[in-house]
N, C-alpha and C positions, 0 to 999 in steps of 0.2 A: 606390718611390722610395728613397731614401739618404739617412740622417742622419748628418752626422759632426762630431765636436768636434774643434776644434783646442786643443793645449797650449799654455800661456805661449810656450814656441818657437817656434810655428807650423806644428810637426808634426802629421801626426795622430794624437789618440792614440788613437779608435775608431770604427768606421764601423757604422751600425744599419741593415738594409737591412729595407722594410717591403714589403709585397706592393701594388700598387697605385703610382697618381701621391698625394704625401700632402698635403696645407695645412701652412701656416704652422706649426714646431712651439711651441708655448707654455712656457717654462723656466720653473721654480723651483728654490728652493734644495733643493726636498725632492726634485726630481726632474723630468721632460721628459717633457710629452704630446705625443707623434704621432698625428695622427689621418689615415686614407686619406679620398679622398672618397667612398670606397664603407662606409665606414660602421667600421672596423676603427679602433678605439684602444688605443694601446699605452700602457705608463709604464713609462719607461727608468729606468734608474740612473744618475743622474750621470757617475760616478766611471768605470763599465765600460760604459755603452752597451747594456746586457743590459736583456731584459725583466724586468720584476718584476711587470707582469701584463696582460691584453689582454680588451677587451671588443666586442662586437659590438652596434652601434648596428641598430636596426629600419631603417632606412633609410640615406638619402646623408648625408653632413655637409656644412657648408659654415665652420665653424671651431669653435677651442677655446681655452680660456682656462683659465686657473691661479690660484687665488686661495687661501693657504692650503693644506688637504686639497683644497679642494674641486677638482672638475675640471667645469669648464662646455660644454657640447658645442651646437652650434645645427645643428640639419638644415635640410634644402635643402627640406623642406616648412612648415620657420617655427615648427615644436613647437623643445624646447630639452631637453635632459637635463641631470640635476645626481648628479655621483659624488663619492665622498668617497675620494679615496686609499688612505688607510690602509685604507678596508675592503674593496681589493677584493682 
């Protein structure tokens, strides 16, 4: 899938292309979790759309949320994982 910001403008100003079909991406002001539904979570940069780091979930996801560092992740088998931004 394809994640892109648009500018005040309405340009674009950067396009994230993630491997896989990806869910809903979850924004914060610290930064944009993409997650695939095959289990691949990414945390963008704001500002440039670049990875800033990518993690590999044991299984499918079925979404994710932003709260703070924290990054919430829910698999399609009903377990849940909890990351902390900053430390990955």
């Amino acid at each position: 899938g394809r994640l892109r910001r648009l500018a005040p403008d309405g340009r674009v100003a950067w396009t994230a292309t993630l491997e896989g079909p990806s869910l809903p991406p979850a924004i914060s002001p610290r930064g944009i979790c993409a997650a695939t539904k095959s289990g691949t979570v990414y945390w963008l940069s704001r500002d440039t759309g670049k990875v800033v780091w990518k993690y590999r979930a044991a299984g499918s996801l079925s979404a994710c949320a932003v709260f703070g560092d924290r990054v919430f992740l829910s698999a399609s088998d009903g377990s849940a994982v909890l990351l902390d931004s900053a430390d990955q």
